[in-house]
C-alpha positions as CSV (number, residue, x, y, z in Angstrom):
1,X,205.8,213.8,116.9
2,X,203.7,212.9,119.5
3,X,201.3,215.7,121.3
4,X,199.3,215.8,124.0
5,X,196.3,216.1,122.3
6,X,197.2,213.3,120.7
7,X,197.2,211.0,123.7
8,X,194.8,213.1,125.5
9,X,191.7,210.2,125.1
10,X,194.2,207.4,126.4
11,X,194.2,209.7,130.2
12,X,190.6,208.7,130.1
13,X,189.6,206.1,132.7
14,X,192.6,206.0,134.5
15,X,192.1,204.2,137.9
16,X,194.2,205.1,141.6
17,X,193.1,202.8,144.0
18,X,193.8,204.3,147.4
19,X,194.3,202.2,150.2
20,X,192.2,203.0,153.2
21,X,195.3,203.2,155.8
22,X,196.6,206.0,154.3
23,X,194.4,208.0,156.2
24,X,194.7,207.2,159.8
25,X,197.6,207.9,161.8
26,X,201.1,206.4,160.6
27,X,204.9,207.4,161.7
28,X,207.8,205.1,162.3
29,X,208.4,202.1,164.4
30,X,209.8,204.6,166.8
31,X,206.6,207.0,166.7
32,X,202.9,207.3,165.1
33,X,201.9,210.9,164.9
34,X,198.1,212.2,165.9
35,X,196.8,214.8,163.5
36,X,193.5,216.7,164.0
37,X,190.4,215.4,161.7
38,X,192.2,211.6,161.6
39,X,189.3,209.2,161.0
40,X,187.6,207.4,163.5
41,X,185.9,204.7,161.8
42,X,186.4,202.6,158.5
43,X,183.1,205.4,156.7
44,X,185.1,208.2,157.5
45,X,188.4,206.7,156.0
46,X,186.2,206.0,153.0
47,X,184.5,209.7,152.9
48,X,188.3,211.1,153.0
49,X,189.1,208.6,150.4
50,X,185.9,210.0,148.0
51,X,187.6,213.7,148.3
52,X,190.7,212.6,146.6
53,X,188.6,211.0,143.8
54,X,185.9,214.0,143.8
55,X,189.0,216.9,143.0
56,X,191.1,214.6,141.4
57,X,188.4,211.8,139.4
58,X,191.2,209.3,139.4
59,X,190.3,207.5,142.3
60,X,187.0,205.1,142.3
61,X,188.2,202.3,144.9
62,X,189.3,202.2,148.0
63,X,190.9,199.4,149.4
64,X,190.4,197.6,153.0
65,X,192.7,196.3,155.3
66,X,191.1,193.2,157.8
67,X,191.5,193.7,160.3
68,X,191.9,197.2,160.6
69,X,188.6,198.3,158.7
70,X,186.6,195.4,160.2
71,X,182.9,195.9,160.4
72,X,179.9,194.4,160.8
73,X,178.0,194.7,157.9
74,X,180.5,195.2,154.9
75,X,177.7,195.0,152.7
76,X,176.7,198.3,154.3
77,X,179.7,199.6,154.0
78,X,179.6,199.3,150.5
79,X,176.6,201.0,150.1
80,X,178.3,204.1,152.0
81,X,181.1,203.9,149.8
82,X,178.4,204.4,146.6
83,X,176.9,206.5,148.2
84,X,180.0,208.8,147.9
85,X,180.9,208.0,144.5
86,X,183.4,205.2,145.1
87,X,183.5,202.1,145.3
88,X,185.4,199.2,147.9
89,X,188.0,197.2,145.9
90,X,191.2,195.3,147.3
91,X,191.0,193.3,150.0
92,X,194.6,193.1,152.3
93,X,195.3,190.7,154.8
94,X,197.0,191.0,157.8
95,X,199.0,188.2,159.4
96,X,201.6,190.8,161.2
97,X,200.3,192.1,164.4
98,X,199.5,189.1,166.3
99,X,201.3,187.8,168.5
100,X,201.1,183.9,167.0
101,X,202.9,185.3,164.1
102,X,206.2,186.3,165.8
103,X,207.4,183.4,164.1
104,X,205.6,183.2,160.8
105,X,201.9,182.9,159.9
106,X,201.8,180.7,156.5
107,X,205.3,179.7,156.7
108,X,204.8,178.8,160.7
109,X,205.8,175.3,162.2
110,X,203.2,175.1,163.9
111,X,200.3,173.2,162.1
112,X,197.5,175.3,164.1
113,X,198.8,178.4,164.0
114,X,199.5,177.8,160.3
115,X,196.0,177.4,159.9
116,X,195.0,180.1,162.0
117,X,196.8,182.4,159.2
118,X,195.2,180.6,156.4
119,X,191.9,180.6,157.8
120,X,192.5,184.6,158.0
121,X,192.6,184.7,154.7
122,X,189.4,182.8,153.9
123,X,187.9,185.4,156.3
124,X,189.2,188.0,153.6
125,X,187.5,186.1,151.0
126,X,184.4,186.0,152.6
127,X,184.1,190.0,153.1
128,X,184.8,189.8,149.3
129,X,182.0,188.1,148.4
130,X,180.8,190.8,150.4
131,X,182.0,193.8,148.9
132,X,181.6,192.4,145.2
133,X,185.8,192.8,145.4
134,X,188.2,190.6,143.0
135,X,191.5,190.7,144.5
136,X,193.3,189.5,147.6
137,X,196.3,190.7,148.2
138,X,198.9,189.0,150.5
139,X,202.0,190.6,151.9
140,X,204.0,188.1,154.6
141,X,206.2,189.5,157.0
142,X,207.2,186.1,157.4
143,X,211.0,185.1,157.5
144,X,214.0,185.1,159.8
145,X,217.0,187.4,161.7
146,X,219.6,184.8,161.6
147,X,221.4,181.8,159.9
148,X,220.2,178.4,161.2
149,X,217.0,180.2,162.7
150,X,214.8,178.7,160.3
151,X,215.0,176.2,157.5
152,X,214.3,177.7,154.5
153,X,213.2,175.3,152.0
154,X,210.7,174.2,154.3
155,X,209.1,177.4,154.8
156,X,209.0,177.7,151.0
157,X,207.4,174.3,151.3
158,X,204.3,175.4,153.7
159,X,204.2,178.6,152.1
160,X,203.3,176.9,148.8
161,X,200.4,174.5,150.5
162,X,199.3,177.2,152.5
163,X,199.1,179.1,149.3
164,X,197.3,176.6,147.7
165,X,194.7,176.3,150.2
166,X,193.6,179.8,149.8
167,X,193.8,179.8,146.2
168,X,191.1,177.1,146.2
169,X,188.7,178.9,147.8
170,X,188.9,182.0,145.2
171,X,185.8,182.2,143.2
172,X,186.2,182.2,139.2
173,X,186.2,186.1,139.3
174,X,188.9,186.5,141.9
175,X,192.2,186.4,142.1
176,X,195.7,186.0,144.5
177,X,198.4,189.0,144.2
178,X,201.5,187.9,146.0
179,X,203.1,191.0,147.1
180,X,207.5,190.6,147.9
181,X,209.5,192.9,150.1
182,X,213.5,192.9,149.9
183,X,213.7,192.8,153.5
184,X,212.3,193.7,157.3
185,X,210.7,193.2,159.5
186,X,213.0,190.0,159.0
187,X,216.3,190.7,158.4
188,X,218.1,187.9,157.4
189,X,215.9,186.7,154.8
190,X,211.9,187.1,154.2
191,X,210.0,184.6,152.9
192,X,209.0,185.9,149.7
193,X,211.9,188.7,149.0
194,X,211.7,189.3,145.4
195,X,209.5,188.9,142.2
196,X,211.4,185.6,141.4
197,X,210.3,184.1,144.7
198,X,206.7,186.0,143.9
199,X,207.0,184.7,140.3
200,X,207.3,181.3,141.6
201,X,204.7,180.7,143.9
202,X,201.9,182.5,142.4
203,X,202.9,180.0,138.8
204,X,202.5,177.0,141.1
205,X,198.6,178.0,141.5
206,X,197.5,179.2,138.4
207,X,196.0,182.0,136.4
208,X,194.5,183.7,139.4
209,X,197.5,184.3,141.1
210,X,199.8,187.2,140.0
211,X,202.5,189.1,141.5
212,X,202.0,192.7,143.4
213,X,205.0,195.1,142.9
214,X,205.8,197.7,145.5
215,X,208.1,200.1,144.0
216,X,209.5,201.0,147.8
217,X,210.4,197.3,148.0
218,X,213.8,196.7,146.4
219,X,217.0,196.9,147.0
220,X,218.7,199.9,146.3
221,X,219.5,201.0,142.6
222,X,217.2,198.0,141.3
223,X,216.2,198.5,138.3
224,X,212.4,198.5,138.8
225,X,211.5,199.0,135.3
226,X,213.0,195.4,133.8
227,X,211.2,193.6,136.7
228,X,207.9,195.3,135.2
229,X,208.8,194.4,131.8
230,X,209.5,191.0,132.7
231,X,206.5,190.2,134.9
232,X,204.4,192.4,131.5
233,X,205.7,189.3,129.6
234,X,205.4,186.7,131.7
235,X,201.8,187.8,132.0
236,X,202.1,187.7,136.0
237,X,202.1,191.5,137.0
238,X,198.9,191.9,138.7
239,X,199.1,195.5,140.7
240,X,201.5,198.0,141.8
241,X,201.8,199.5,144.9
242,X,203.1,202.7,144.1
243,X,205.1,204.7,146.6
244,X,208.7,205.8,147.1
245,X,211.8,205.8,149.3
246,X,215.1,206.7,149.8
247,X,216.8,204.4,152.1
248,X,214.7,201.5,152.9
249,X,210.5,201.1,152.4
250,X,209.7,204.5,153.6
251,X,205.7,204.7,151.9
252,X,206.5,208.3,150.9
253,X,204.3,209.7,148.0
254,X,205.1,208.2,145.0
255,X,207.8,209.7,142.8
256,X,208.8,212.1,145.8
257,X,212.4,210.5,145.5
258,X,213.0,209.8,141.6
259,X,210.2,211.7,139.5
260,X,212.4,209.5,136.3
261,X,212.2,206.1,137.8
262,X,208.2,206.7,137.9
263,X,208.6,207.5,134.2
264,X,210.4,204.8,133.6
265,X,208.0,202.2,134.7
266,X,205.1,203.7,133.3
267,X,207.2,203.7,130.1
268,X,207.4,200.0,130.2
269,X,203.9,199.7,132.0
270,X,202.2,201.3,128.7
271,X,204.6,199.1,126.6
272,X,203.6,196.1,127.9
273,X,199.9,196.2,127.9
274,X,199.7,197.1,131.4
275,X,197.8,200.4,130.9
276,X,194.3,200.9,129.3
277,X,191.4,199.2,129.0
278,X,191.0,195.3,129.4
279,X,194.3,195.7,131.5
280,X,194.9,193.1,134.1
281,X,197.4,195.4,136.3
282,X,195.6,197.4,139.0
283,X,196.9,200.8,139.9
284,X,197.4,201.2,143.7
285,X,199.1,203.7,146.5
286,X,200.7,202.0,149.8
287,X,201.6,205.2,151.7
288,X,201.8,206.3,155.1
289,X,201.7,210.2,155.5
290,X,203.6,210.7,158.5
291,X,204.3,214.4,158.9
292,X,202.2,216.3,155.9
293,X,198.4,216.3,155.9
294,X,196.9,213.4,154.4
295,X,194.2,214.0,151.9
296,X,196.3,216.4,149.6
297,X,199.1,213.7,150.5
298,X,196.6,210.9,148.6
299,X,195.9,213.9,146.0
300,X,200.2,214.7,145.3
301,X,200.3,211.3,144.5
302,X,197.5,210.4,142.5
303,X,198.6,213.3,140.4
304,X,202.3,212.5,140.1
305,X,201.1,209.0,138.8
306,X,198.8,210.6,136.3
307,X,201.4,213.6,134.9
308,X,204.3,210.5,134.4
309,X,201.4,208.5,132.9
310,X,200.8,211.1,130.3
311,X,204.7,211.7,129.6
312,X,205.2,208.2,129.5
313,X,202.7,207.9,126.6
314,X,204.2,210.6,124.7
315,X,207.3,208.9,124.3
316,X,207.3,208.6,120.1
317,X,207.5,205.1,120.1
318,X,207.9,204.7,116.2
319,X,210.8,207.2,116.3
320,X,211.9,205.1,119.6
321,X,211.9,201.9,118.0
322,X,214.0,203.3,114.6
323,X,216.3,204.6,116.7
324,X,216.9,201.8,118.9
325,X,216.9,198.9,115.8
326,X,219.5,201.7,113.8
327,X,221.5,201.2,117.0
328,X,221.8,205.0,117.4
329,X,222.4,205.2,121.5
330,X,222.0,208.7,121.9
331,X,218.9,209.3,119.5
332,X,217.3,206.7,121.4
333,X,218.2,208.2,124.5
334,X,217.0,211.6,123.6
335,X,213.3,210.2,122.2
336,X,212.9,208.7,126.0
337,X,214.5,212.0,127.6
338,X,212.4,214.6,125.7
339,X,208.8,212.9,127.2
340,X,210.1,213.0,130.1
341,X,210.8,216.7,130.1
342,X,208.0,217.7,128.2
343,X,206.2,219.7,130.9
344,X,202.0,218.8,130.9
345,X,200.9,220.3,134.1
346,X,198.8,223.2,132.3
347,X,197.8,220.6,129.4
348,X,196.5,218.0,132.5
349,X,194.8,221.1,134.1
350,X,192.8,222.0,131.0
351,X,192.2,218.5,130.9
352,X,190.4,218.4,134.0
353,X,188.3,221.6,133.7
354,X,187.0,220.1,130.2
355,X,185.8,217.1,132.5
356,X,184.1,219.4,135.6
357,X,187.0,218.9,137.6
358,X,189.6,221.8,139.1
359,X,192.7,222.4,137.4
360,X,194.4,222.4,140.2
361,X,193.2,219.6,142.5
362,X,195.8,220.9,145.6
363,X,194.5,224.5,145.4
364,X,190.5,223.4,145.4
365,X,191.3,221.4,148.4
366,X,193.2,223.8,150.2
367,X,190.3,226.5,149.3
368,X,187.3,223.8,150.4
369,X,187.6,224.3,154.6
370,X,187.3,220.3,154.4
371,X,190.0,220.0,156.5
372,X,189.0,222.5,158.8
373,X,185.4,220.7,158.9
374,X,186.7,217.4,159.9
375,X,189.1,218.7,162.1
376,X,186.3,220.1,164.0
377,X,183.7,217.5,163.6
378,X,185.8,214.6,164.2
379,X,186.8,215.8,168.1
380,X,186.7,213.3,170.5
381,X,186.5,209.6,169.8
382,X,189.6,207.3,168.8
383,X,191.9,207.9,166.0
384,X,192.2,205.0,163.8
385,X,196.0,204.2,163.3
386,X,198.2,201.4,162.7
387,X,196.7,198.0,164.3
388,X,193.2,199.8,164.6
């Protein structure tokens, strides 16, 4: 039987990145909410971002969106980032909010404006030769509303040698995720939909490119977990954006919707390789908190990914694995379901408090005034959101 204490040292070194727009102001496409203390600048995104990984220690990175946390001196910015125990590590670009890209940005007709979006990118790269940072991660809203619009080989086409044009100018120690989205803002098809599409592209250029899974970004009742297995074995699954929704991509905190499918892909996460050291699959939020507060938004989620982390490795996987082969359904069944109700807040507290952190990473922030503190200090100025 597999204990806690038993998987305890495997909890160490677990890595969150959190993505720096998480903390400015988000809502829907119909509103975007102001909340006192929202940062004003890309440090004070980063100094919100070093709280969550100060109460919580499962948070070292941070990562930037260009152009919303352009700088001058990203160099500089790193050394702030240190300087506050973290460190700057994804680098997302953004070909979404200008108006040449109504029509596309890498998948675009238009030769110039084509190369507009791909020289974007090799902006990106240069800020990570900046920040020391090794991935770039591309998501397109690139596609069409309806039949006939577009023709959709030939965007496939361009997106590929686009593609290929910013792969070359990787160095050896960086790499290409290819993130997919089911649908929207295009509605009748996007560009790069699924992890097939993902899967495809990212093969075509070679062992630096891998495929970035959003969990909010599939169609509903997908199974999420077999397209981590499969991507685990093909050897392609290079990060997860963890979040979760109900409807459509919402960005809610992670495993707010189904606590079990979060379980479920750590389960296959941790039996494909994907978990540990000398893992090749970075951890990573994509949320907007648009109505609750946003740090101890950042801090629910980071700790939901943790506690199904932990369940998921206390799955008896030699039991598991004699069930399964015995072809006992219901055995097997009841191996995966008792991890997952196997309850280890208290053990995950103690956990922390061995390691100098609070048991209870909510209540510390809640008890620190560091919300009150930035909502006073931060008064005047412009509140970073969306676009900014």
């Amino acid at each position: 039987m597999t204990t806690f204490t038993s998987i305890a040292a495997r909890l160490e070194g677990q890595a969150i990145e959190l993505p720096s727009w998480a903390f400015g102001n988000s809502g829907t496409r119909f509103k975007v909410f102001t909340t006192p203390g929202t940062p004003r600048s890309a440090e004070e995104k980063i100094a919100d971002a070093a709280t969550v990984n100060r109460l919580t220690g499962l948070a070292p990175t941070v990562a930037l969106h260009i152009p919303w946390d352009q700088v001058d001196d990203f160099a500089a910015l790193g050394r702030f980032a240190n300087d506050h125990g973290v460190s700057l590590g994804t680098v997302n670009s953004n070909t979404f909010q200008d108006n040449d890209y109504k029509f596309g940005s890498l998948t675009h007709t238009d030769p110039v404006i084509r190369q507009k979006a791909i020289d974007h990118h090799f902006a990106c790269i240069d800020i990570m030769n900046q920040t020391g940072s090794r991935d770039l991660k591309i998501w397109l809203a690139d596609g069409t509303n309806y039949p006939g619009q577009g023709d959709m080989r030939g965007r496939q086409d361009r997106l590929s040698d686009s593609l290929q044009q910013i792969y070359a100018r990787l160095s050896d120690e960086q790499r290409l995720v290819l993130e997919y989205k089911f649908f929207e803002p295009a509605f009748y098809h996007t560009d790069v939909p699924d992890w097939g599409t993902s899967y495809a592209q990212v093969s075509a250029l070679g062992d630096k490119a891998m495929v970035c899974l959003d969990t909010g970004h599939h169609a509903p009742g997908t199974n999420i977990e077999f397209i981590v297995m499969q991507l685990l074995r093909l050897g392609k699954l290079g990060s997860f954006d963890f979040n979760s929704r109900f409807y459509a991509d919402d960005d809610l905190i992670v495993g707010a919707a189904d606590p079990f499918q979060l379980f479920r892909i750590l389960v296959e996460v941790v039996r494909g390789g994907g978990y540990g050291p000398g893992s090749p699959v970075a951890f990573m939020l994509d949320q907007c908190h648009n109505i609750e507060d946003k740090i101890p938004g950042q801090i629910r989620s980071v700790l939901n990914v943790q506690e199904m982390t932990a369940r998921a490795l206390l799955v008896d996987t030699e039991a598991l694995t004699v069930a399964q082969e015995a072809g006992d359904v219901l055995g097997a069944n009841g191996i995966l379901m008792d991890a997952f109700y196997t309850d280890v807040r208290a053990d995950l507290g103690a956990w922390r408090e061995e390691r100098g952190l609070p048991a209870d990473p909510m209540a510390a922030y809640a008890a620190s005034g560091y919300q009150q503190k930035i909502a006073e200090d931060r008064a005047g100025g412009t509140q970073l959101s969306w676009g900014a």
